[in-house]
mmJSON file of the N, C-alpha and C atoms, coordinates in Angstrom:
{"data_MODEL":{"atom_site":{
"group_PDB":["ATOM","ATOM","ATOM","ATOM","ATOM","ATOM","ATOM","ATOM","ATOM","ATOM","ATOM","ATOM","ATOM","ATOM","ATOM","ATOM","ATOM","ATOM","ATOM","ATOM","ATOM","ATOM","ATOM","ATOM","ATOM","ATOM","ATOM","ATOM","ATOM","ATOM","ATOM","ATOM","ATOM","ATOM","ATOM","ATOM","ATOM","ATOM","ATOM","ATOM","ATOM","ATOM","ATOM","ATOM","ATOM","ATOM","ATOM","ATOM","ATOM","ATOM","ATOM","ATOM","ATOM","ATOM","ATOM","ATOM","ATOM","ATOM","ATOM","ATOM","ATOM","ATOM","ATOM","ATOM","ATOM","ATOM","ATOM","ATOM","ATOM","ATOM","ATOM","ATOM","ATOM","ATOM","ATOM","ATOM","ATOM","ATOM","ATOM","ATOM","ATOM","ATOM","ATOM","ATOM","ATOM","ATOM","ATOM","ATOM","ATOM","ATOM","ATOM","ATOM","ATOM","ATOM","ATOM","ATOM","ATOM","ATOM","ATOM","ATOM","ATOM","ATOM","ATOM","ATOM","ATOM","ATOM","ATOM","ATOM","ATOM","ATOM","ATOM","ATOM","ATOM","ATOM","ATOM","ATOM","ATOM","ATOM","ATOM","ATOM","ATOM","ATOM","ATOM","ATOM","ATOM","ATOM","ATOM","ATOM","ATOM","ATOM","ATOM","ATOM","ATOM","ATOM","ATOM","ATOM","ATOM","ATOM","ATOM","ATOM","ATOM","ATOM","ATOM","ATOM","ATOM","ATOM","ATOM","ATOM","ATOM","ATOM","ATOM","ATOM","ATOM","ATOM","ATOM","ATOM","ATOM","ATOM","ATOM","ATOM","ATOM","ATOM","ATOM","ATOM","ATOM","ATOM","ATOM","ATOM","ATOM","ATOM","ATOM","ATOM","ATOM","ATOM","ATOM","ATOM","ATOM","ATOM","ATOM","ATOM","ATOM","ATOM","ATOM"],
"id":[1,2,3,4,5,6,7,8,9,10,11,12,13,14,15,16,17,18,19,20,21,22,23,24,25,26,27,28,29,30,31,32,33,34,35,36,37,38,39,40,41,42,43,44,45,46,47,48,49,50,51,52,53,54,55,56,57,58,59,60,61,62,63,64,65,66,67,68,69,70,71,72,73,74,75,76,77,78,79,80,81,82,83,84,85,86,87,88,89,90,91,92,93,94,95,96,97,98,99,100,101,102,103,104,105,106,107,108,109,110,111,112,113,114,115,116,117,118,119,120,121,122,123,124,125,126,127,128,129,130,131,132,133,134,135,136,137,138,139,140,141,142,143,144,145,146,147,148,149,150,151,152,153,154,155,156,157,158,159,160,161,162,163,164,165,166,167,168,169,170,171,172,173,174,175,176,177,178,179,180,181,182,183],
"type_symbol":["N","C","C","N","C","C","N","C","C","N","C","C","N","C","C","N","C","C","N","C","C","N","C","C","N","C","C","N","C","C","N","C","C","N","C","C","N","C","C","N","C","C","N","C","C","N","C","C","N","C","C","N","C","C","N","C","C","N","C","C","N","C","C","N","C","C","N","C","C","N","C","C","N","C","C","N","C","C","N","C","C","N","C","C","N","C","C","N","C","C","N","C","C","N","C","C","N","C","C","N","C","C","N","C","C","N","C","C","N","C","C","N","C","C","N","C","C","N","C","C","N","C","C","N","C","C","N","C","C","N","C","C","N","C","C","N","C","C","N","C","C","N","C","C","N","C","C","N","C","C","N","C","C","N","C","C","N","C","C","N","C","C","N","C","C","N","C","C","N","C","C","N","C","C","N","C","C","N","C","C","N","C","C"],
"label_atom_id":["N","CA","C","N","CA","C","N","CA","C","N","CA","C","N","CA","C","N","CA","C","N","CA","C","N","CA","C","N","CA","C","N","CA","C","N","CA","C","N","CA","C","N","CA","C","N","CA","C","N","CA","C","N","CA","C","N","CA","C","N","CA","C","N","CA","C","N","CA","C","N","CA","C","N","CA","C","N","CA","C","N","CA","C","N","CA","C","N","CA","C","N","CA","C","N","CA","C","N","CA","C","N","CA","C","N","CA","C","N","CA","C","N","CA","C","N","CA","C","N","CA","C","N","CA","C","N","CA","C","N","CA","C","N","CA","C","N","CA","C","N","CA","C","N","CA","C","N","CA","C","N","CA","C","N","CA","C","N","CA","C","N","CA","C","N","CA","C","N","CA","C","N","CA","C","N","CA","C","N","CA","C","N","CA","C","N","CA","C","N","CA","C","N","CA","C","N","CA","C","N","CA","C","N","CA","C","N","CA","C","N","CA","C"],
"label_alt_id":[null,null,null,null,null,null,null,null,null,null,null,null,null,null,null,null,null,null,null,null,null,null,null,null,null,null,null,null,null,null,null,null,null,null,null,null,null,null,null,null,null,null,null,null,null,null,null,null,null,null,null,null,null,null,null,null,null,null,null,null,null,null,null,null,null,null,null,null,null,null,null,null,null,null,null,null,null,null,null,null,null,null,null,null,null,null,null,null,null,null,null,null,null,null,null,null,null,null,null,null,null,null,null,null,null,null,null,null,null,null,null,null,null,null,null,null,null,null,null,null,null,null,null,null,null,null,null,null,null,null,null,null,null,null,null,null,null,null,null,null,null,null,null,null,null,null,null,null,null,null,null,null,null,null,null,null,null,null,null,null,null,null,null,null,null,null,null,null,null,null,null,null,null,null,null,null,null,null,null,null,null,null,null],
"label_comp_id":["UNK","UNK","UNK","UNK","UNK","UNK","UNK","UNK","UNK","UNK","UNK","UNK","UNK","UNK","UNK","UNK","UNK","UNK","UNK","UNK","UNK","UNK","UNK","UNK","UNK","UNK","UNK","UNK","UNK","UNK","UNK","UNK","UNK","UNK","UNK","UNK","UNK","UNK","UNK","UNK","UNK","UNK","UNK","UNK","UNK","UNK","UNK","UNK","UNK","UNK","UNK","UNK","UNK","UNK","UNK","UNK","UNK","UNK","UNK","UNK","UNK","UNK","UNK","UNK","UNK","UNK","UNK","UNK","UNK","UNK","UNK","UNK","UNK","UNK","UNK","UNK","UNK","UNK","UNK","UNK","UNK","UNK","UNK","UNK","UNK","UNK","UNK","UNK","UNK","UNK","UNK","UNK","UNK","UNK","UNK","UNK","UNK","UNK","UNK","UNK","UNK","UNK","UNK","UNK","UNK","UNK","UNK","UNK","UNK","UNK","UNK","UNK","UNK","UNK","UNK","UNK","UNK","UNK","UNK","UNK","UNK","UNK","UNK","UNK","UNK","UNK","UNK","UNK","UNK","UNK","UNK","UNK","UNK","UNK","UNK","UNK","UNK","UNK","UNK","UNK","UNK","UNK","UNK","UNK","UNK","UNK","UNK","UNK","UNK","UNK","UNK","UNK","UNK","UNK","UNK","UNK","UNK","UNK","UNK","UNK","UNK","UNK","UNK","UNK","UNK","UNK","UNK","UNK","UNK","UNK","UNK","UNK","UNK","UNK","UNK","UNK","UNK","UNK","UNK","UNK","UNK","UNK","UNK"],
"label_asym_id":["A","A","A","A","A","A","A","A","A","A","A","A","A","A","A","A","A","A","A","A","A","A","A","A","A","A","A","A","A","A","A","A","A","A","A","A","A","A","A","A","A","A","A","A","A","A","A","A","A","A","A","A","A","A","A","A","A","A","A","A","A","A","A","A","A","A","A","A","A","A","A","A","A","A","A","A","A","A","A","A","A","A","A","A","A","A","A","A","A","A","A","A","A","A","A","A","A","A","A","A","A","A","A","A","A","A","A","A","A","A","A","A","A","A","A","A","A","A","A","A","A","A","A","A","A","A","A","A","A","A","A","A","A","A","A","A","A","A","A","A","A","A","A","A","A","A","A","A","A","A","A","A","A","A","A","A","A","A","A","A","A","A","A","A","A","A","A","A","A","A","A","A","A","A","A","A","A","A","A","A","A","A","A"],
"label_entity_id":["1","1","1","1","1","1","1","1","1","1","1","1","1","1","1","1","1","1","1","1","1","1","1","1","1","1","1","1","1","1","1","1","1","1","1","1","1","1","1","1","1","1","1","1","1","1","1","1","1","1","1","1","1","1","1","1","1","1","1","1","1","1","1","1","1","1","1","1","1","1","1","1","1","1","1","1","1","1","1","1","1","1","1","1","1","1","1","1","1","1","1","1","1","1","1","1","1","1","1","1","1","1","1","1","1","1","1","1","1","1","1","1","1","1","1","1","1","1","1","1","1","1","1","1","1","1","1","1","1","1","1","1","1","1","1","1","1","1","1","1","1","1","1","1","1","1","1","1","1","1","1","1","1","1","1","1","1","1","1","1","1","1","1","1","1","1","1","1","1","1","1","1","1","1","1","1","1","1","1","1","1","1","1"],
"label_seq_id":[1,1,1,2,2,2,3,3,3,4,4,4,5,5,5,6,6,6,7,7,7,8,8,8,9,9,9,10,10,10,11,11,11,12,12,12,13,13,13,14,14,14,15,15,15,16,16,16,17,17,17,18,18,18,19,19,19,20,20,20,21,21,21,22,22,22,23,23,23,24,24,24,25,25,25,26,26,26,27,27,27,28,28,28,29,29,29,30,30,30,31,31,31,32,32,32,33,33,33,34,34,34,35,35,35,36,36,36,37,37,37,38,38,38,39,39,39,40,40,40,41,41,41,42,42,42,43,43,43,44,44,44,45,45,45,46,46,46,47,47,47,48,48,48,49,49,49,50,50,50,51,51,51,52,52,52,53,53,53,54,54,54,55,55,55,56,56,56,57,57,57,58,58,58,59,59,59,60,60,60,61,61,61],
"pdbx_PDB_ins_code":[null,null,null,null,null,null,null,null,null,null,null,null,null,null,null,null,null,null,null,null,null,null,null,null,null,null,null,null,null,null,null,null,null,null,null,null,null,null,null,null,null,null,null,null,null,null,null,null,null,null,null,null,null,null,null,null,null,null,null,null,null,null,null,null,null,null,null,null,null,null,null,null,null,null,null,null,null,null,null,null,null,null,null,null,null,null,null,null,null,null,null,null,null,null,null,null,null,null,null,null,null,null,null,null,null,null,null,null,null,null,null,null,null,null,null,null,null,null,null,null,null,null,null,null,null,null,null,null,null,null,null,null,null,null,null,null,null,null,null,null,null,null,null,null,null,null,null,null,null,null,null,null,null,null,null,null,null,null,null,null,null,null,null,null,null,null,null,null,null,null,null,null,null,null,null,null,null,null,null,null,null,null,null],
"Cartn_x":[67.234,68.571,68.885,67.968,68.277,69.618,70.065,71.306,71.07,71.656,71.552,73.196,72.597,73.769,74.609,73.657,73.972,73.023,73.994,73.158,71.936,70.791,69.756,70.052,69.637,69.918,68.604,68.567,66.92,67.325,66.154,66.315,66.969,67.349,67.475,68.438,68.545,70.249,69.938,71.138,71.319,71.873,71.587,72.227,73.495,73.851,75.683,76.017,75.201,75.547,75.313,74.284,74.377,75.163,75.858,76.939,78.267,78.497,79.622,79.537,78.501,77.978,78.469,78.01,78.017,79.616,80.061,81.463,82.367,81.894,82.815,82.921,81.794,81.538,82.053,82.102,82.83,84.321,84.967,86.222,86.734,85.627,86.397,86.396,87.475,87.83,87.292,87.208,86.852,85.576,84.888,83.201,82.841,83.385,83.003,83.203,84.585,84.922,83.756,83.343,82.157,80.621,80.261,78.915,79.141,80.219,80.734,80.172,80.825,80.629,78.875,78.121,77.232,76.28,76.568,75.79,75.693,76.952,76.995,76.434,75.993,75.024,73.496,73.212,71.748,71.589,73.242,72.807,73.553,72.874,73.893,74.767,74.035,74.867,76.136,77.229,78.698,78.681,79.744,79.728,78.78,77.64,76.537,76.931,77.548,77.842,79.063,80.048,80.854,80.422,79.901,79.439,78.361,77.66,76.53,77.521,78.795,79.236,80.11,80.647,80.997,80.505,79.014,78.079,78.278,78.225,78.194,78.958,80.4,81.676,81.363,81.053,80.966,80.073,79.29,77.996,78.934,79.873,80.144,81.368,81.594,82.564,84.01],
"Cartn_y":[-21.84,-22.361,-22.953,-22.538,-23.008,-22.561,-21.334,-20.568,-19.232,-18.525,-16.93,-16.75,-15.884,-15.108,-14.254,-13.328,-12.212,-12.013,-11.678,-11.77,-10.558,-10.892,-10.0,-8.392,-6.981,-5.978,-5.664,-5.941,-5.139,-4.018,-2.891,-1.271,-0.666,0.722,1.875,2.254,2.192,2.111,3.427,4.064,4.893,4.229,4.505,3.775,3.623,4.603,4.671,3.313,3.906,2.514,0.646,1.101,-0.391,-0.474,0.438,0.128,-0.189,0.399,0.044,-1.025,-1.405,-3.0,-3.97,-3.726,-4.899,-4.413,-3.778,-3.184,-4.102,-4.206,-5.351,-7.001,-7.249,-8.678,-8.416,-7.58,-7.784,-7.685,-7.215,-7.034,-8.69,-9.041,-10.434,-11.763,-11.771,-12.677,-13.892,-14.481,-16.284,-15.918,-15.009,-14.872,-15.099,-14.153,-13.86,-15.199,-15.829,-17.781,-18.271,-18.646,-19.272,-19.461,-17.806,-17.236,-17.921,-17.754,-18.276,-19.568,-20.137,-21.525,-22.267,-21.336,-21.746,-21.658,-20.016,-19.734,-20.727,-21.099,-22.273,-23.197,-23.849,-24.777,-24.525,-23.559,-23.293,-22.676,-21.992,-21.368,-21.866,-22.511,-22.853,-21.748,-20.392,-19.261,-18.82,-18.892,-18.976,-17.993,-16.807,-15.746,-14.319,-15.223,-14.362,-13.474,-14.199,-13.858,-13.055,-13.066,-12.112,-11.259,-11.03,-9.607,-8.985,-9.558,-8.854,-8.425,-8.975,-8.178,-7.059,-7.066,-6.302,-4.982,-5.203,-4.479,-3.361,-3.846,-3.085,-2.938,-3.364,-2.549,-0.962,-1.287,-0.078,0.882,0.947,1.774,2.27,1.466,2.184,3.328,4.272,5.426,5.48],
"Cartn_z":[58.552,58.594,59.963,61.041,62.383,63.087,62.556,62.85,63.099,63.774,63.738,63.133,61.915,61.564,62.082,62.375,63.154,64.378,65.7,66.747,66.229,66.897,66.545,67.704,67.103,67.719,68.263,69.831,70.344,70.977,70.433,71.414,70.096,71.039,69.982,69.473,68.01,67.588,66.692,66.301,65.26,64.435,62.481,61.736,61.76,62.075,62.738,63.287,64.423,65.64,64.724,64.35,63.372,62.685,61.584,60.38,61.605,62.597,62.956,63.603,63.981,64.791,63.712,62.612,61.186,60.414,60.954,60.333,61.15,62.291,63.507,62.504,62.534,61.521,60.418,59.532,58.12,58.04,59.166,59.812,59.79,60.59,60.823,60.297,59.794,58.53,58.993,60.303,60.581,60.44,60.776,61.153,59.513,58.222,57.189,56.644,56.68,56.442,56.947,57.881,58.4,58.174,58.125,57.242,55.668,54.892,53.376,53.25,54.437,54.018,54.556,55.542,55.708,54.657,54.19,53.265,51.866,51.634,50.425,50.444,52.085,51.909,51.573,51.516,51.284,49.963,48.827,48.013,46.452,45.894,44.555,43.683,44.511,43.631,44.663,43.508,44.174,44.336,45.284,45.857,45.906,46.075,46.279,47.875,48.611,50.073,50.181,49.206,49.03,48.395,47.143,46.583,47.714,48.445,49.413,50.481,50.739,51.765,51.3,50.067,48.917,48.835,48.694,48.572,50.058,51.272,52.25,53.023,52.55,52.562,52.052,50.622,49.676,50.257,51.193,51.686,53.086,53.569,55.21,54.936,55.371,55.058,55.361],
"occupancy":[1.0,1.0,1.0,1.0,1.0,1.0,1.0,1.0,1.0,1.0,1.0,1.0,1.0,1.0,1.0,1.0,1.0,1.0,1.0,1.0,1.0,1.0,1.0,1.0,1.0,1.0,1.0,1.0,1.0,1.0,1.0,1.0,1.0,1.0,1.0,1.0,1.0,1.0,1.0,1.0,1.0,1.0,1.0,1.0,1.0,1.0,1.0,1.0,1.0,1.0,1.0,1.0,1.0,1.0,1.0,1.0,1.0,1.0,1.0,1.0,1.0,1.0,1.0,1.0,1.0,1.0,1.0,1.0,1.0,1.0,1.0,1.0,1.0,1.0,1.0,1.0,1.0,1.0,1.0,1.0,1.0,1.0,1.0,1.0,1.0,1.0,1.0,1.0,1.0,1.0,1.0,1.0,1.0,1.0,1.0,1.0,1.0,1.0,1.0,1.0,1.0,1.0,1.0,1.0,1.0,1.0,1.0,1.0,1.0,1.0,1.0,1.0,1.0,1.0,1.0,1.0,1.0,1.0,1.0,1.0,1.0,1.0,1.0,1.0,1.0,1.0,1.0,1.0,1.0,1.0,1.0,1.0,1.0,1.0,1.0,1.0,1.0,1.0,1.0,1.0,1.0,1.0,1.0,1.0,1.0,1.0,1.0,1.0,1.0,1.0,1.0,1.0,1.0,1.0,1.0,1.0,1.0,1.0,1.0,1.0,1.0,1.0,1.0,1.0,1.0,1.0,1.0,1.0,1.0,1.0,1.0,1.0,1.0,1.0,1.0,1.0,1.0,1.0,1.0,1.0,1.0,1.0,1.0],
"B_iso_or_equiv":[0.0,0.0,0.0,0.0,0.0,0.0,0.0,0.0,0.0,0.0,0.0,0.0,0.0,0.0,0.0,0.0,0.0,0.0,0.0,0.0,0.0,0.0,0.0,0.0,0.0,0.0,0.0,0.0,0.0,0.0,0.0,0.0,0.0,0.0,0.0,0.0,0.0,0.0,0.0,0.0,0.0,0.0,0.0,0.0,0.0,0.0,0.0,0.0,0.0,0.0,0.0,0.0,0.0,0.0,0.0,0.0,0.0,0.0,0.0,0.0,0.0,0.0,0.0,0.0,0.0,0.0,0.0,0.0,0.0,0.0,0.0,0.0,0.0,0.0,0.0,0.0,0.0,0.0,0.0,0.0,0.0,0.0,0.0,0.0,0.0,0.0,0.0,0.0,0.0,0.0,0.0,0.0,0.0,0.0,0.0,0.0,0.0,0.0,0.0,0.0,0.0,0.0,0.0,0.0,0.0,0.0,0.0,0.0,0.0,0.0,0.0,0.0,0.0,0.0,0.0,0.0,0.0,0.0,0.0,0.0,0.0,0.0,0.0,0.0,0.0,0.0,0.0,0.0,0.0,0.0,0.0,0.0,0.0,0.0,0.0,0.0,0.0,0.0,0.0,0.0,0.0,0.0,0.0,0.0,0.0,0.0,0.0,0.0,0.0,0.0,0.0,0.0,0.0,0.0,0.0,0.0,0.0,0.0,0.0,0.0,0.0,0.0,0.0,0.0,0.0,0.0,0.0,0.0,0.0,0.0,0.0,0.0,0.0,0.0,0.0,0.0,0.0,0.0,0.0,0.0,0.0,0.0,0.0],
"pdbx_formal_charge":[null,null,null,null,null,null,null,null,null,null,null,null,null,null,null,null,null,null,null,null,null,null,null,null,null,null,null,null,null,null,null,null,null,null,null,null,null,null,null,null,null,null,null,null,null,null,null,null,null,null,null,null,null,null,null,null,null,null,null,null,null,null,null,null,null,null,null,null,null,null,null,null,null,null,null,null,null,null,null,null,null,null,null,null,null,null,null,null,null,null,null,null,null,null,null,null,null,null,null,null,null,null,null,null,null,null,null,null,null,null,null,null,null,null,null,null,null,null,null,null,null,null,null,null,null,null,null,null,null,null,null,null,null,null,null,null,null,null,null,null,null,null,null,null,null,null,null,null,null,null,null,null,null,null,null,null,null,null,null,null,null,null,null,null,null,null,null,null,null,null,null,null,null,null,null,null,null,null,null,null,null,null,null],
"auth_seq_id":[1,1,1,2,2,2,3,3,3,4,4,4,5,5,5,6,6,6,7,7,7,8,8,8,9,9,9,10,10,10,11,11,11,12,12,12,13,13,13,14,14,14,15,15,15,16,16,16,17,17,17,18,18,18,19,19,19,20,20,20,21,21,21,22,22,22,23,23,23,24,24,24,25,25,25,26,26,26,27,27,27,28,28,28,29,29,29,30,30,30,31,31,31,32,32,32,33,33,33,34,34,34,35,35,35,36,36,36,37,37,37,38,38,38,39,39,39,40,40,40,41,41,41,42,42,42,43,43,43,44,44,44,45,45,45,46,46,46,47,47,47,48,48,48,49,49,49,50,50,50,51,51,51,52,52,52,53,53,53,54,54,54,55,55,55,56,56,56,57,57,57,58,58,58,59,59,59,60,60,60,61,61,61],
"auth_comp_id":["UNK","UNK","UNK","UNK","UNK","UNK","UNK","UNK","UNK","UNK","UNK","UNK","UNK","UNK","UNK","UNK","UNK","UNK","UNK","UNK","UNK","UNK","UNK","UNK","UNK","UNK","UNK","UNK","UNK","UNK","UNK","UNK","UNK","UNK","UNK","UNK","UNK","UNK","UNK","UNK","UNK","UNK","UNK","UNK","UNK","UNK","UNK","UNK","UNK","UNK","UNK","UNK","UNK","UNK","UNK","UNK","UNK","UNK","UNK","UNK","UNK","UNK","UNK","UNK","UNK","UNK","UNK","UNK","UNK","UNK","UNK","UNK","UNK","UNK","UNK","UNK","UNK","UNK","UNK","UNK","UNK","UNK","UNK","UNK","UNK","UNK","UNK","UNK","UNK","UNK","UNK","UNK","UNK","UNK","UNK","UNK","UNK","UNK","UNK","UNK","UNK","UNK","UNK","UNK","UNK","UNK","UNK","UNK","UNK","UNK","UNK","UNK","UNK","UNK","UNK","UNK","UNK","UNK","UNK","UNK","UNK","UNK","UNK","UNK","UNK","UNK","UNK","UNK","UNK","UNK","UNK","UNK","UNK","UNK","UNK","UNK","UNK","UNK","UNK","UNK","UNK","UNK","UNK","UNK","UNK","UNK","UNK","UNK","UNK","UNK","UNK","UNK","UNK","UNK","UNK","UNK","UNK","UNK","UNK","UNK","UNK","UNK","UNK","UNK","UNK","UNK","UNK","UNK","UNK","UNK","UNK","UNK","UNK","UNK","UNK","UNK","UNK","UNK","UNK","UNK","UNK","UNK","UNK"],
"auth_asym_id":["A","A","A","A","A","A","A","A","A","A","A","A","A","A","A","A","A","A","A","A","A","A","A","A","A","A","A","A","A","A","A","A","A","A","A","A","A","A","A","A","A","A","A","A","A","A","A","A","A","A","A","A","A","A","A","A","A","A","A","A","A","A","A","A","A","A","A","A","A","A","A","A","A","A","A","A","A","A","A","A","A","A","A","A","A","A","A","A","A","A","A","A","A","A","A","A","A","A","A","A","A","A","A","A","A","A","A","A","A","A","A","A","A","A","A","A","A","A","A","A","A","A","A","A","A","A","A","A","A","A","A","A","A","A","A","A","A","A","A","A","A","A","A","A","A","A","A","A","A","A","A","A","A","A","A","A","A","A","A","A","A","A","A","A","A","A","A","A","A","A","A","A","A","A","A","A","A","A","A","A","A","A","A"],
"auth_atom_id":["N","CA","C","N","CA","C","N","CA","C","N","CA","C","N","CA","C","N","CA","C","N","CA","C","N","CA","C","N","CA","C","N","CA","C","N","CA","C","N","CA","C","N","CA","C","N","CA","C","N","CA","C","N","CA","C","N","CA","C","N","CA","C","N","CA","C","N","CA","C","N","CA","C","N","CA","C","N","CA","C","N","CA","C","N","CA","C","N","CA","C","N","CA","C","N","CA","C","N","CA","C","N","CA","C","N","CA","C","N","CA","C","N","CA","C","N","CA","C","N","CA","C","N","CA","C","N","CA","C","N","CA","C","N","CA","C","N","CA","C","N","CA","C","N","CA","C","N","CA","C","N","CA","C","N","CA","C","N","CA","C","N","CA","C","N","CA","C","N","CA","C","N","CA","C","N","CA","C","N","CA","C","N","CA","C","N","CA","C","N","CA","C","N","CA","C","N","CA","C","N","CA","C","N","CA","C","N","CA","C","N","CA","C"],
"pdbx_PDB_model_num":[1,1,1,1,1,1,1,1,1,1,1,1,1,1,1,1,1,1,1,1,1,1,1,1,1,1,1,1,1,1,1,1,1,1,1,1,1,1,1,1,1,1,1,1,1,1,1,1,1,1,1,1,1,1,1,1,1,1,1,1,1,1,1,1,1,1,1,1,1,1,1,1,1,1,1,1,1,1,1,1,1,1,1,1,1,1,1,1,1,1,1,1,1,1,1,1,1,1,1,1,1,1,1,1,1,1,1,1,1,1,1,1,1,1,1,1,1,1,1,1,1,1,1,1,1,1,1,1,1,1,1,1,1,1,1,1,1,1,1,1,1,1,1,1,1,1,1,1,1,1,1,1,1,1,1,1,1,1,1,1,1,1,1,1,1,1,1,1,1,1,1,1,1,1,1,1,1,1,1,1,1,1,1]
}}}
């Protein structure tokens, strides 16, 4: 895609520390608008990018 989605995480995280890293991004509504619309250019399936973030809403506590 020639984009980073998400900045990449180097070194030692606890899954914690990651869900709340990726809990920051699903928080934020322009970041999630933006990813939406990038993602639409590469995917003919319509809210594939909302149910996947759907998806891991539903997994963080």
């Amino acid at each position: 895609m020639g984009k980073e989605l998400i900045p990449e995480l180097v070194g030692d995280y606890t899954p914690r520390q990651i869900a709340e890293k990726m809990a920051n991004y699903l928080c934020d509504n322009s970041w999630l608008k933006n990813i939406s619309d990038l993602m639409s250019k590469f995917s003919s399936v319509q809210g594939a990018s909302r149910r996947l973030t759907e998806e891991i809403i539903g997994c963080l506590p």
